[in-house]
C-alpha positions as CSV (number, residue, x, y, z in Angstrom):
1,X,84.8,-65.8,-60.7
2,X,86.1,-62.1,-60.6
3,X,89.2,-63.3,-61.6
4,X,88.4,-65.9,-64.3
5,X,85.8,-63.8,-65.3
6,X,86.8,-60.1,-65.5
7,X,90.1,-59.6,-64.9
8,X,91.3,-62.4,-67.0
9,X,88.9,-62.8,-70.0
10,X,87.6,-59.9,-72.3
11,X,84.4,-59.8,-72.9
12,X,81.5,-59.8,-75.5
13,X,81.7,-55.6,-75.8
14,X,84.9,-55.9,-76.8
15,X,86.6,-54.9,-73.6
16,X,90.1,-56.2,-73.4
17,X,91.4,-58.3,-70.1
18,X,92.1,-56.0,-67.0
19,X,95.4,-58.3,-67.1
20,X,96.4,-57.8,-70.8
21,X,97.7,-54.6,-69.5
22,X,97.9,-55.1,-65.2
23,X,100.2,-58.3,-65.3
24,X,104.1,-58.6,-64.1
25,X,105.6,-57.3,-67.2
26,X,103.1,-54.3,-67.9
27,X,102.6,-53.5,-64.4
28,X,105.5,-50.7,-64.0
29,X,103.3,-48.5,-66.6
30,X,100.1,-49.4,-65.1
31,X,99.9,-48.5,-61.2
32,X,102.3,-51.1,-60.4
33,X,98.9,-53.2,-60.3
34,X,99.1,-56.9,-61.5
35,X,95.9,-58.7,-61.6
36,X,96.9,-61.9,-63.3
37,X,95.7,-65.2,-61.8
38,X,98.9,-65.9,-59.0
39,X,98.9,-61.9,-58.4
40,X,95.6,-60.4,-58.2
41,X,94.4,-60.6,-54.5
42,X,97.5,-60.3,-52.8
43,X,98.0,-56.6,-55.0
44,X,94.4,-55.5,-54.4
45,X,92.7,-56.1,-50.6
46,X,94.3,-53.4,-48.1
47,X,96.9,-52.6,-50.8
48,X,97.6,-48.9,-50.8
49,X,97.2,-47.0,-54.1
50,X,100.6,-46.7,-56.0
51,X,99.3,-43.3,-57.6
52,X,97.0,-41.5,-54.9
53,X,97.9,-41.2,-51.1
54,X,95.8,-42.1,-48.6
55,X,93.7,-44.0,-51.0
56,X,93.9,-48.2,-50.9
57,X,92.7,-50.3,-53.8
58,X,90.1,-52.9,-51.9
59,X,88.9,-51.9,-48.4
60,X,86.9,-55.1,-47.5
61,X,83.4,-54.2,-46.4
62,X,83.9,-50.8,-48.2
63,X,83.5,-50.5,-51.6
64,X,82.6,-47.0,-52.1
65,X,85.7,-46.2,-50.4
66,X,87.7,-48.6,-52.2
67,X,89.7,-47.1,-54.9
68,X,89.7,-50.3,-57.2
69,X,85.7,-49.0,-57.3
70,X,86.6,-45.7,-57.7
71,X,88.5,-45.9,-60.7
72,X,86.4,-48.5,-63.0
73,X,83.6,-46.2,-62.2
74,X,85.4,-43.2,-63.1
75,X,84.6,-41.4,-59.8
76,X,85.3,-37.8,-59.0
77,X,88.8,-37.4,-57.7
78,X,90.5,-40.5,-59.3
79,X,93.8,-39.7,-60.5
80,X,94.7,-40.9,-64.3
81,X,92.0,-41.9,-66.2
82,X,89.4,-44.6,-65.7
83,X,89.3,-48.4,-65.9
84,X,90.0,-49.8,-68.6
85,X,91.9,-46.9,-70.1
86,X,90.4,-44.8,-72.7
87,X,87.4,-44.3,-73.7
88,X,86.2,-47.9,-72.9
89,X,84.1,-50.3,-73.6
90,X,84.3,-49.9,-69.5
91,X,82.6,-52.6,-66.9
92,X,78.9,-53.1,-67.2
93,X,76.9,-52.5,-64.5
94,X,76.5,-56.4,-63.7
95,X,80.5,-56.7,-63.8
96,X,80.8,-53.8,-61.3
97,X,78.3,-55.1,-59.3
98,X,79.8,-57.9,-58.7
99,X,83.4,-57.0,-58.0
100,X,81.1,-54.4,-55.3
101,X,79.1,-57.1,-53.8
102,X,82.8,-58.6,-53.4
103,X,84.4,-56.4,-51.8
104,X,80.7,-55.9,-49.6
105,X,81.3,-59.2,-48.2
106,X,84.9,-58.9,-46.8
107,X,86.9,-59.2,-50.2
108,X,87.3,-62.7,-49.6
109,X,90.4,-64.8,-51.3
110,X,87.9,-67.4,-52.4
């Protein structure tokens, strides 16, 4: 549902798909990070971070360690800017919360 749902659909505030911009032909300009459907798992769970050392993009079981986190919350430290670019509309709370939960339960390639 993360996929279908957040990655690859915008959404009612007007927020743009994480994968209009993270797919294989944007990816070079945008942390070398391609969420589209085949992509997104494989590039996200124990992935380190193209743009900060030491940091990885989904520690399963550890989301507030998790950089993917980090950076759609706009977290002290991030490098760049935060998730989705700009000044937003970013995640809701509900969408966060879910990719959170997620990663809370393993990060599972369900």
């Amino acid at each position: 549902s993360i996929q279908r749902d957040i990655f690859s659909a915008p959404d009612a505030s007007g927020r743009v798909a994480c994968s209009g911009c993270h797919n294989a032909q944007g990816a070079r300009f945008a942390g070398n990070l391609n969420l589209a459907d085949q992509a997104a798992y494989g590039q996200l769970v124990n992935v380190p971070s193209n743009n900060k050392p030491g940091a990885v993009r989904v520690i399963p079981g550890d989301p507030d360690n998790s950089y993917l986190i980090q950076k759609i919350e706009g977290a002290p430290g991030i490098l760049g800017q935060r998730m989705p670019r700009g000044t937003g509309p970013f995640l809701t709370p509900g969408q966060v919360l879910i990719i959170r939960t997620w990663i809370r339960q393993g990060a599972p390639n369900n």
